[in-house]
N, C-alpha and C positions, 0 to 999 in steps of 0.2 A: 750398668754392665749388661751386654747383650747375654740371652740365653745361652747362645752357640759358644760363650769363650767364659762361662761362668764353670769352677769346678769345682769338680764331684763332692757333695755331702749326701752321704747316706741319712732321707727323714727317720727324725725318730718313730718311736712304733706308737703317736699318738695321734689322738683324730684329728687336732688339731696341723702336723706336719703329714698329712695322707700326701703321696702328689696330689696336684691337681690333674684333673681326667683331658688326656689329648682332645683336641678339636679336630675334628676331620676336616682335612682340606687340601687343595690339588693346583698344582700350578704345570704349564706349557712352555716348556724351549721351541720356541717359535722359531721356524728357519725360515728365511725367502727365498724367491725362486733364482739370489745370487748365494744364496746359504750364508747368508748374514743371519745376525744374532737379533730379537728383539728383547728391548731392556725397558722396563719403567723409571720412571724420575718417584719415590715414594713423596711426600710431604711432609716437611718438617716438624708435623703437629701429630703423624701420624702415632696411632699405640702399637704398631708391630711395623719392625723396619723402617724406621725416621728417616728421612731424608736417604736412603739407600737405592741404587738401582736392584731392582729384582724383576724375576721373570710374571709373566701374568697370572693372576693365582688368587685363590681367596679362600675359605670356608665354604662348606658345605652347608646350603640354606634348608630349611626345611617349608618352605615354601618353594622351592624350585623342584629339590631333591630329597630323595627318602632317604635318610639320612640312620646307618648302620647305629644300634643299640648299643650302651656300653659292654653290654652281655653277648653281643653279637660275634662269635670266629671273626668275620670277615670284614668289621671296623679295621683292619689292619691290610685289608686286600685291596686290591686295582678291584674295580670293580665299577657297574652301570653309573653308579651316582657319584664318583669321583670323574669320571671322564665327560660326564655331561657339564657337571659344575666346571671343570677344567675350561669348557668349549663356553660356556655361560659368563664364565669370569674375563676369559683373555674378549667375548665381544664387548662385554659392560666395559672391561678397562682401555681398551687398544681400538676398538671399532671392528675389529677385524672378526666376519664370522667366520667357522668352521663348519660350515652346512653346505650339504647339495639337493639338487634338486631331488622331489621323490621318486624312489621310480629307478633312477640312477646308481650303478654299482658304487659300491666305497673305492675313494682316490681318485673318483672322477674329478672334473671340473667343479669349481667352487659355484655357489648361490650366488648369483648377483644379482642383486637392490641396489636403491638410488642413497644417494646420499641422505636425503631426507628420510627413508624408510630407515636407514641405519641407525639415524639419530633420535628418531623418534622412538625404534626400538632400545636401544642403550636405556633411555630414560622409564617408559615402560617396563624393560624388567628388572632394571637396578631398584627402581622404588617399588617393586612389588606390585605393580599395576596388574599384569597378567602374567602367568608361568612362560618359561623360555620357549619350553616344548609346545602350548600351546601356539604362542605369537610366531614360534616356526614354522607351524602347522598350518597357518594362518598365509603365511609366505609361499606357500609349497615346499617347503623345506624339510629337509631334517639331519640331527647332528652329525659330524661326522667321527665318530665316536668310537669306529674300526680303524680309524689312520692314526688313531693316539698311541706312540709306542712306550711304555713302561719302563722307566729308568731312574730306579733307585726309590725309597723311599726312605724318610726323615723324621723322628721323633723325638722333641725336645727332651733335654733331659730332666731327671723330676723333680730337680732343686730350684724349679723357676714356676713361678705363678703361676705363666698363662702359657701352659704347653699346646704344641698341633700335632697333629699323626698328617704327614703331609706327600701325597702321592705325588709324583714328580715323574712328566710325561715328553717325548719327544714330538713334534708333530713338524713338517715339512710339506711346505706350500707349494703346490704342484710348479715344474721347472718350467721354463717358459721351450719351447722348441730353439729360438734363436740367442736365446741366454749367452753369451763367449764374455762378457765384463759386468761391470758394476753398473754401467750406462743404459744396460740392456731393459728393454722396457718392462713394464713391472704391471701384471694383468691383475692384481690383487687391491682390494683398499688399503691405502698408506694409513698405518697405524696414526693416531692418535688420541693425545691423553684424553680423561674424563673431566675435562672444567676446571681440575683442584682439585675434584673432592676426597682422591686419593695420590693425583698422582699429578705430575705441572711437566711433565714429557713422556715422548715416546718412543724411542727410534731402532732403527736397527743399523749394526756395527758389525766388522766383523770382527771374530771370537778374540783373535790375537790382539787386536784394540782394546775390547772391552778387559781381556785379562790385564793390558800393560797399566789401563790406568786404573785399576784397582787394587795390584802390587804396588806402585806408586805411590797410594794413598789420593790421587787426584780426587777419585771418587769413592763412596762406602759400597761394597760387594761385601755380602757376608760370605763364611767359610762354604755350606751348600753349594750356593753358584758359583763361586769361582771354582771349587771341587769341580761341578760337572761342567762349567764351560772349558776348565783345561779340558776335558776328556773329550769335547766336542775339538776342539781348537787343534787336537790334534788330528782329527780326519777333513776337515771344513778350512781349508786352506787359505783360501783367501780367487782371488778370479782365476780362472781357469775351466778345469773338465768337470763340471760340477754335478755331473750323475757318476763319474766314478769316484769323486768325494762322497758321494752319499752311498754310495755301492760298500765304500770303503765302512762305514760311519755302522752300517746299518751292521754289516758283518762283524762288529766288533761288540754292538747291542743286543746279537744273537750269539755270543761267546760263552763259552758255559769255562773258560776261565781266567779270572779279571784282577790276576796278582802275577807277581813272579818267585811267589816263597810256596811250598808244599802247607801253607796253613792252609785250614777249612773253609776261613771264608771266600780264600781264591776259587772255589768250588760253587760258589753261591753265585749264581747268574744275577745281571744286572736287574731285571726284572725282579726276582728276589730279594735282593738288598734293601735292610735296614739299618740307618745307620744314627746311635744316637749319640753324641761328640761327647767327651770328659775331658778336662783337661789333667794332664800328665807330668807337667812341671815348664819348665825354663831351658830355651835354646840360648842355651850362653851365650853363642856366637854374634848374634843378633838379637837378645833380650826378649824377645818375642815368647807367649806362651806356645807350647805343644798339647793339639788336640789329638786323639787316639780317633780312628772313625768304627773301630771293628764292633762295638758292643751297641745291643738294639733295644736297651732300653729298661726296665721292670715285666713293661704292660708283654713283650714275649720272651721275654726270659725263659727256657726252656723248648721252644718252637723251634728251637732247628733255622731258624732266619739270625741273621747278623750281618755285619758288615763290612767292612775293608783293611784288613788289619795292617795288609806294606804300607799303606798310605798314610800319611800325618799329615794336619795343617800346622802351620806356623801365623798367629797373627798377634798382632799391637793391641791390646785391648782399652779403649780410651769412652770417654762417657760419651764421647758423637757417635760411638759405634764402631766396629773390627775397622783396623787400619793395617794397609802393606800386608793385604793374606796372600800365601804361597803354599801350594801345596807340594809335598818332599814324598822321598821314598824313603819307607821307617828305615831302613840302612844306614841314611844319613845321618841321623840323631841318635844312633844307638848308645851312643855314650854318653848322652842326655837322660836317656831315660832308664838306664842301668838303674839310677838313686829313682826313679819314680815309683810310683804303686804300681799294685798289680794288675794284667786285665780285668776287666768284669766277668763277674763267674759267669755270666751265661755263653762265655766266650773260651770253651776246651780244646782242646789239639785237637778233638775229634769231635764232632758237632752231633 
């Protein structure tokens, strides 16, 4: 059973049931420059998200990255070595760097290498050969690390093993000038997977695709991504005006409010948000469980951060991993969840 649709047990208060301590880690909603979606193919062998598509993302290495103490505030914040790893993981995984030249303002034009510099880089720093920063520095490069936009973050909940604290960032690949379809020529390198070793595809779709066939069940999207690809899928249209799609997207990830109930965490900017999922009981309608997204977790319980309270997922919890996820507005299911528990305390009318 997946973390994200495992529910709520309070550990007991022995050393034996502590949670176990989040992994730092950061993943990229990669747009192109037709505002398509990039998605991984995971592998079937994998130990976190089997056979799932997910966005490009991984742990925080400490060989790449300085990687925040458990004692650290700011393990829990956006912050230099989340966005660099972000930029480190989506090239290890996808190909695709997010570097420009040095010298060069942020949202310029992207670093271009040859193919072979691409590949010989992926393998260099997935195996730890030399640091990212270095080998970019080496390129004349450097990350682009100011175009990373902050939305939402994620922390497993404590009743699971192998928890992440996992920062989840927008980035948007400069538009082409003559961009008007899908056809339009594409100035970036075409993503592709790493070999297998994580991942056996790559591609990009747009959003309204990727959600149809993950409510379908076609393919496994956990609750996360589909959560934030609806919220893309709604400004990211599909071919068209595709800077005031992002004009659109952007203003809505600079929103300072992201519900439509007077609760508190509608008050919690995107970039703010933490969101750590419980499940809540049984949508009779549909048999599916209901996750709650508004409580953030143990690790800030008390901080004033939480997460989404209108919003619920609905998913199929099966042992291949979440099936037919759909994200609802709690309105919907309120007579579901009338018999449920109660919020998580770190989650009051008034924060």
């Amino acid at each position: 059973m997946s973390w994200i649709v495992a529910k709520e047990k309070r550990p007991a208060s022995t050393a034996a049931n502590v949670p176990a301590v989040p992994k730092p880690s950061s993943s990229v909603m990669l747009v192109s420059p037709t505002n398509q979606l990039l998605l991984l193919h995971r592998v079937q062998r994998s130990s976190a998200f089997p056979s799932a598509h997910v966005f490009p993302g991984g742990n925080l290495s400490s060989f790449h990255e300085v990687i925040p103490s458990e004692q650290d505030v700011g393990r829990h914040n956006d912050g230099y070595a989340y966005r660099l790893a972000a930029i480190r993981e989506t090239f290890e995984e996808s190909g695709i760097l997010l570097a420009r030249k040095k010298g060069t303002p942020p949202g310029g034009p992207l670093l271009k290498l040859s193919e072979a510099e691409i590949e010989d880089g992926r393998k260099a720093v997935h195996g730890d050969k030399i640091k990212f920063e270095e080998w970019l520095d080496q390129k004349g490069g450097v990350a682009e690390i100011e175009s990373l936009v902050p939305f939402t973050r994620w922390i497993t909940p404590p009743n699971v093993p192998k928890r992440f604290t996992t920062q989840m960032y927008v980035y948007m690949l400069p538009l082409n000038s003559d961009a008007v379809g899908h056809d339009a020529e594409v100035t970036v390198h075409n993503p592709t997977h790493d070999g297998g070793i994580e991942h056996t595809a790559a591609a990009f779709d747009d959003c309204a695709d990727w959600l149809k066939r993950g409510k379908s069940g076609e393919i496994i999207i956990y609750p996360p991504q589909m959560y934030l690809i609806g919220h893309l899928a709604e400004h990211l249209t599909g071919p068209g005006n595709y800077g005031a799609q992002r004009d659109s997207l952007k203003s809505f990830l600079a929103s300072s409010t992201t519900g439509r109930s007077n609760h508190a965490t509608s008050s919690i900017n995107w970039a703010d948000k933490v969101i750590s999922p419980v499940g809540r009981g049984v949508h009779k309608a549909s048999g599916k469980q209901i996750l709650s997204l508004e409580g953030s977790g143990p690790e800030l319980r008390g901080s004033g951060r939480a997460g989404d309270f209108d919003r619920v997922v609905l998913v199929k919890g099966t042992k291949a991993g979440p099936r037919n996820v759909e994200v609802v507005w709690r309105d919907d299911v309120a007579e579901d969840l009338k018999s449920a528990v109660m919020a998580p305390k770190d989650v009051k009318a008034k924060l």
